[in-house]
Backbone as a ProteinNet text record, in pm:
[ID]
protein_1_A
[PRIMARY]
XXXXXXXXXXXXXXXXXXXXXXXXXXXXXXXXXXXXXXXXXXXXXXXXXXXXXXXXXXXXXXXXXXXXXXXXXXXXXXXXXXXXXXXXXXXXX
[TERTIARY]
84.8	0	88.7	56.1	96.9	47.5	77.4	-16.2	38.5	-71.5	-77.2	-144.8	-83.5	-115.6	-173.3	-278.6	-341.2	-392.6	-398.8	-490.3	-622.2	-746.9	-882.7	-904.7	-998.9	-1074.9	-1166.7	-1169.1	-1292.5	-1405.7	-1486.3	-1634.8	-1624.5	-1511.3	-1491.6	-1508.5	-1388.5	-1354.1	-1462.2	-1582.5	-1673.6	-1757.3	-1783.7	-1884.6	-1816.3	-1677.7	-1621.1	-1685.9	-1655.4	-1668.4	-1760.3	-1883.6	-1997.5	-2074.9	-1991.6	-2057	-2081.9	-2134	-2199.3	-2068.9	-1979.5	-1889.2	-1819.1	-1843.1	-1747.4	-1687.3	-1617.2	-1514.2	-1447	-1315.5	-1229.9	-1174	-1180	-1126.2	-997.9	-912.7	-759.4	-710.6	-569.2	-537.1	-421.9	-399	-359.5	-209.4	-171.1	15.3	86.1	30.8	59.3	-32.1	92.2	50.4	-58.7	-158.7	-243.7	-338.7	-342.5	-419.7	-498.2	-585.2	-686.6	-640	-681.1	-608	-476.6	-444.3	-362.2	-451.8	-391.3	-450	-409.4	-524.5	-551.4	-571.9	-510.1	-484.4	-506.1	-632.3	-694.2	-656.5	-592.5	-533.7	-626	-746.4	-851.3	-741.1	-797.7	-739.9	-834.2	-791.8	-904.9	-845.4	-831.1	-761.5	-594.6	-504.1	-369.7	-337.4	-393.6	-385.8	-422.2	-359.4	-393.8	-460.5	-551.3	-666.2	-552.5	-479.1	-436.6	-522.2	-649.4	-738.9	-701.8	-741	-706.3	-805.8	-835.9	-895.6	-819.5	-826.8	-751.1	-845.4	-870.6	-917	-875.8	-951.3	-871.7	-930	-832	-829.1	-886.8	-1060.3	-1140.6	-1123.9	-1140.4	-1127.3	-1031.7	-980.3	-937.7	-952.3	-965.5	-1012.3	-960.9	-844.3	-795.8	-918.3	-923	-1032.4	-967.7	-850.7	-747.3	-829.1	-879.3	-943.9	-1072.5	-1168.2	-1244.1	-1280.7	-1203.7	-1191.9	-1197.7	-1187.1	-1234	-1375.6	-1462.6	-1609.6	-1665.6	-1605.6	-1675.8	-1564.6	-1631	-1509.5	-1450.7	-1382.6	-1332.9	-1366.8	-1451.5	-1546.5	-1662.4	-1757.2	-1812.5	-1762.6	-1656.8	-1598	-1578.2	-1530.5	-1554.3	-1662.1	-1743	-1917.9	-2009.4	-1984.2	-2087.2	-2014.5	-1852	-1819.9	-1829.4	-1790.4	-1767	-1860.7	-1943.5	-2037.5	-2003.4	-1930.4	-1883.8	-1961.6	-2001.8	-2084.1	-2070.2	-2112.9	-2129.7	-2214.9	-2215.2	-2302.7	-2276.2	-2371.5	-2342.2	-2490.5	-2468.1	-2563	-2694.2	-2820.7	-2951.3	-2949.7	-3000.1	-3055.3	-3188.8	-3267.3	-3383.2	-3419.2	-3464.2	-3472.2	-3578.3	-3657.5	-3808.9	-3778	-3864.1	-3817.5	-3876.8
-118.4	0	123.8	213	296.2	460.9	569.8	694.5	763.7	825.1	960	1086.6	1154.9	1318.6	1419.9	1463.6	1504.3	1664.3	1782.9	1886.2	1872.8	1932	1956.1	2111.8	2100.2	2239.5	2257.3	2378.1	2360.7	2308.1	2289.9	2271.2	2055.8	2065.6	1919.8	1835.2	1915.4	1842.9	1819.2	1947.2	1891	1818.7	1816.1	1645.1	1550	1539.2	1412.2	1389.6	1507.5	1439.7	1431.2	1519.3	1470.8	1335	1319.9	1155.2	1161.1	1320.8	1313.2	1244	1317.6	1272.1	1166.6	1059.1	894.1	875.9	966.8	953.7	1064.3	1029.9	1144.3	1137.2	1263.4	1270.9	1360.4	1282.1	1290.2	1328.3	1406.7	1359.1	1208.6	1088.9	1020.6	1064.6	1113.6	1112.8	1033.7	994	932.2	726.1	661	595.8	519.2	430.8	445.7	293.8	222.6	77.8	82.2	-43.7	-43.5	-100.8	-22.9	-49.5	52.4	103.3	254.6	350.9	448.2	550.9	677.6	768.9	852.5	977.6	1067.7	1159	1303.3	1323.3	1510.6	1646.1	1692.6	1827.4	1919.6	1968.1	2039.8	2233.6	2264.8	2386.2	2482.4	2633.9	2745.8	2830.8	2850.7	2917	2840.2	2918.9	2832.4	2825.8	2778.3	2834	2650.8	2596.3	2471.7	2548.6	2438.8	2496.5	2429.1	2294.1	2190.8	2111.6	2106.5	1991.2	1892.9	1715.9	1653.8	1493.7	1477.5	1308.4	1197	1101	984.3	886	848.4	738.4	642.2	568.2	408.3	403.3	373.8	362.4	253	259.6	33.4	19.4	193.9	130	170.6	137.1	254.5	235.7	340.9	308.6	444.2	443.6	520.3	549.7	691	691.6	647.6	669.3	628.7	486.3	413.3	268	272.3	384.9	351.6	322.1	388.7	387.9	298.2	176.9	3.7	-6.5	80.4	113	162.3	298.3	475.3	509.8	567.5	624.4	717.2	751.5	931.5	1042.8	962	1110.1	1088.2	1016.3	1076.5	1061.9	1043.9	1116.2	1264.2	1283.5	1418.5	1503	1434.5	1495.8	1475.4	1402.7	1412.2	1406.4	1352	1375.1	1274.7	1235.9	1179.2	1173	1055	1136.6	1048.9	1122.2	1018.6	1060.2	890.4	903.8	851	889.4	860.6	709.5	590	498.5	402.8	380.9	251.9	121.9	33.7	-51.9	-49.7	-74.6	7.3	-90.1	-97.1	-176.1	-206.4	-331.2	-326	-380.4	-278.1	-280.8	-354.7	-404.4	-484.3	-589.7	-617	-780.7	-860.7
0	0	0	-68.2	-71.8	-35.4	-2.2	19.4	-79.3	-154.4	-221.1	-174.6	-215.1	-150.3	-245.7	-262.1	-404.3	-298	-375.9	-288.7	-383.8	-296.7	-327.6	-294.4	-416.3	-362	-251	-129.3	-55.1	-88.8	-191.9	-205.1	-241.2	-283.9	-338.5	-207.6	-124	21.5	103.4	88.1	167.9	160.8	39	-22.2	4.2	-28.4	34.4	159.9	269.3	391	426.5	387.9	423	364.4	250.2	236.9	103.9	62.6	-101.4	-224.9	-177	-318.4	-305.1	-394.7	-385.5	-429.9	-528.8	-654.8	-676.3	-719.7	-733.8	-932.2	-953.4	-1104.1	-1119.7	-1163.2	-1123.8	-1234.7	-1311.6	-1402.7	-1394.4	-1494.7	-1414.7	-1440.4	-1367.8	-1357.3	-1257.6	-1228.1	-1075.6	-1063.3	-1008.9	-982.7	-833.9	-891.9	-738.9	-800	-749.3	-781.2	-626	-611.5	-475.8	-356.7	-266.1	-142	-71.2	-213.9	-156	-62.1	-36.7	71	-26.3	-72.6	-109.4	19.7	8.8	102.4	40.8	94.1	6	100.6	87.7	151.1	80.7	193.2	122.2	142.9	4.2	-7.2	-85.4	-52.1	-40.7	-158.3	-282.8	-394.7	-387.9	-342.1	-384.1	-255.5	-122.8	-2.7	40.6	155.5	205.5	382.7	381.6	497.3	654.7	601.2	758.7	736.3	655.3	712.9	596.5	589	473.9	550.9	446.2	463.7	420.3	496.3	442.1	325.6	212.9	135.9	52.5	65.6	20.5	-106	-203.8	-328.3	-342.6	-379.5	-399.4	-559.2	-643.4	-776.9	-867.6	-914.1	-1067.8	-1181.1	-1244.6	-1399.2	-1476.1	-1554.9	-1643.7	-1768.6	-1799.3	-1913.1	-2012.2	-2063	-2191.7	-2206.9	-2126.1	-2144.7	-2226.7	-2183.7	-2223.8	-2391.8	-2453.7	-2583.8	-2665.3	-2544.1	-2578.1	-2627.3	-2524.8	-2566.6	-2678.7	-2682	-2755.2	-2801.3	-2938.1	-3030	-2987.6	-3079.7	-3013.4	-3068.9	-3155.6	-3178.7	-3125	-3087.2	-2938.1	-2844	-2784.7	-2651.8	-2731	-2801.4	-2842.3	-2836.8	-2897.3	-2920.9	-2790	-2710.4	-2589.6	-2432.9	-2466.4	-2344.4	-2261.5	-2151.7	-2049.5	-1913.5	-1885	-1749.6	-1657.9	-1538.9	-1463	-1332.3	-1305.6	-1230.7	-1071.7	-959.7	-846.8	-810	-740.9	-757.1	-622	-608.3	-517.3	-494.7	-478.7	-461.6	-450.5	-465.1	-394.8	-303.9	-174.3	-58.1	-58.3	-55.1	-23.9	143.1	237	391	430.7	316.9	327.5	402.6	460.9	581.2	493.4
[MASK]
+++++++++++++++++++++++++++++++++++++++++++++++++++++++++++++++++++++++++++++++++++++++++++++

């Protein structure tokens, strides 16, 4: 395992921590597979706040991949929608 150290913008950092945001969009320069520790140094313009979250890297997925899918001219023409997701639960007994 390894830690990486990435900064965030204030508004990013706080969806992280409040729970809303589950995914991070990186450019990839850096190496990071699952089970690393992702480390966000939330920051306010070019300014670091002290505060930072620790997260564990469960997925990765380079977009350069997807191209296995979708051409590149619609990744051109419509773009990329990356999305937030997790399981639905059904609580019914």
């Amino acid at each position: 395992m390894k830690k990486v150290e990435k900064k965030v913008q204030k508004e990013y950092f706080a969806a992280i921590l409040d729970g809303r945001k589950r995914f991070e969009v990186r450019l990839a320069d850096f190496d990071c597979e699952p089970g690393d520790m992702l480390v966000l140094k939330e920051q306010v313009d070019d300014e670091l706040t002290g505060r930072e979250i620790e997260c564990e890297v469960l997925y990765e997925f380079n977009t350069k991949d997807i191209e296995k899918f979708y051409s590149k001219e619609d990744i051109e023409k419509y773009g990329l929608a990356i999305l937030a997701i997790r399981k639905k639960f059904d609580f019914k007994k």
